[in-house]
C-alpha positions as CSV (number, residue, x, y, z in Angstrom):
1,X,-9.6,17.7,-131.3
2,X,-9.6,14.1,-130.7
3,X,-11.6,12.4,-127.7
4,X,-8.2,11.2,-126.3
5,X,-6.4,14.7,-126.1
6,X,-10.0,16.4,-124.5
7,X,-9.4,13.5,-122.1
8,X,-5.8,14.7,-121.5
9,X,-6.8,17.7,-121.3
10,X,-9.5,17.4,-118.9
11,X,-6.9,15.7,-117.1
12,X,-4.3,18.4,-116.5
13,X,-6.8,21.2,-115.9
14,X,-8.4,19.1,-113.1
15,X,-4.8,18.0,-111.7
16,X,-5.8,14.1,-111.9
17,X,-4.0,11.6,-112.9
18,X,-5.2,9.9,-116.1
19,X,-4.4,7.3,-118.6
20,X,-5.7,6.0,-121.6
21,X,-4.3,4.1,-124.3
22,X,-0.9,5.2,-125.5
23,X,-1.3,8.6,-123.4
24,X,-0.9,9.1,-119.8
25,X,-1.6,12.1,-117.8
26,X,0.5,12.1,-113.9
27,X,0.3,15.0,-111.6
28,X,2.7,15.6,-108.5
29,X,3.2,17.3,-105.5
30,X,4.1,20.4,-107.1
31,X,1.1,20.2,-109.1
32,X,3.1,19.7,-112.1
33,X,1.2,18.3,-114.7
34,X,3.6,15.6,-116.6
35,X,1.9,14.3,-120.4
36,X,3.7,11.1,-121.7
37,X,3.3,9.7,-124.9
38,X,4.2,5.7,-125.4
39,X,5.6,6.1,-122.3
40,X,8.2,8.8,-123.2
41,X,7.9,12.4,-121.6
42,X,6.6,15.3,-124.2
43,X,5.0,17.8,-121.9
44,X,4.9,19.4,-118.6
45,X,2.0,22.4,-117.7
46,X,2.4,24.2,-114.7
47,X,0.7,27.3,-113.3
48,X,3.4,29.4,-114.9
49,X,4.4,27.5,-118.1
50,X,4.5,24.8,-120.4
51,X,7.2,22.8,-121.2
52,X,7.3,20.9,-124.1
53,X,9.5,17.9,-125.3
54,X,9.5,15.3,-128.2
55,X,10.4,11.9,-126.4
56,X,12.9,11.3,-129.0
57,X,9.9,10.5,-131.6
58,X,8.8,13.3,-133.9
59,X,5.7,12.1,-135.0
60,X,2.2,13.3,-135.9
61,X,0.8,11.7,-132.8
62,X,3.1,13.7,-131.1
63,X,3.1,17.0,-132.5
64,X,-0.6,16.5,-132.2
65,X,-0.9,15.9,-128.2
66,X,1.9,19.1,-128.4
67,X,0.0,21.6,-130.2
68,X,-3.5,20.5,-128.5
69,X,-1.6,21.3,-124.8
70,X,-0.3,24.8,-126.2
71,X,-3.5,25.7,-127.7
72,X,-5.2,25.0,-124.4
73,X,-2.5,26.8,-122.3
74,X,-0.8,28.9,-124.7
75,X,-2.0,31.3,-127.0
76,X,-3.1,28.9,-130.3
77,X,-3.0,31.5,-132.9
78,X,0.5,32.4,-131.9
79,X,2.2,29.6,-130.9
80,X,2.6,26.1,-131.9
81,X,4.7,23.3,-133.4
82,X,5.0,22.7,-137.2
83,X,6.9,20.9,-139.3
84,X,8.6,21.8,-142.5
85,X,10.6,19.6,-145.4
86,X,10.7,17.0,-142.4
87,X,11.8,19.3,-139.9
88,X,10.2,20.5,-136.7
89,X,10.3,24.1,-135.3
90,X,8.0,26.0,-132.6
91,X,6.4,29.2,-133.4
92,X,6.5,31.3,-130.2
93,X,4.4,34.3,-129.8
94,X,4.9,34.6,-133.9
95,X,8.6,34.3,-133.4
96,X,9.9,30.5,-135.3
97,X,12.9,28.3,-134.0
98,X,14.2,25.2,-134.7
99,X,12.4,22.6,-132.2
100,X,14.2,22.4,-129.4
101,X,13.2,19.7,-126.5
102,X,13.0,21.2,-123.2
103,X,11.5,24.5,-124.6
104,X,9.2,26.9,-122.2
105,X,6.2,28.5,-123.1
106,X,5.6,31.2,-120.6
């Protein structure tokens, strides 16, 4: 994991508000942890899920910040993003689908 995502991840488990570089961390009143990449929205990790969206940019960099949130709040051996012949799905408690942004990890 890269020093930047621990950061991130720091972040959300403390509820803070972070930023660094091209990644930015905000909580609110709901206690809704909100990750944005390049200033576009790819994640949101609350006490009962995670949320996860590709800002209209699927890129490494973003897939990357993805799968390090879910493996932090998710199961990591079960779920996940991946991409295959330049096409991204999510791999839900074993279960693949085509990405989809918006989707919920429970």
């Amino acid at each position: 994991m890269r020093q930047i995502e621990q950061q991130m991840i720091d972040a959300i488990q403390q509820g803070k508000c972070w930023h660094k570089d091209n990644t930015e961390v905000y909580t609110n009143d709901n206690n809704a942890s909100l990750v944005y990449l390049h200033g576009n929205h790819i994640a949101t990790v609350t006490d009962n899920d995670v949320r996860i969206f590709d800002g209209g940019w699927q890129t490494n960099t973003t897939k990357s910040r993805l799968n390090v949130i879910i493996n932090e709040f998710c199961d990591g051996v079960t779920d996940g993003v991946f991409q295959k012949n330049y096409q991204w799905f999510i791999k839900d408690n074993n279960n693949v689908v085509e990405f989809e942004s918006g989707y919920v990890f429970k």
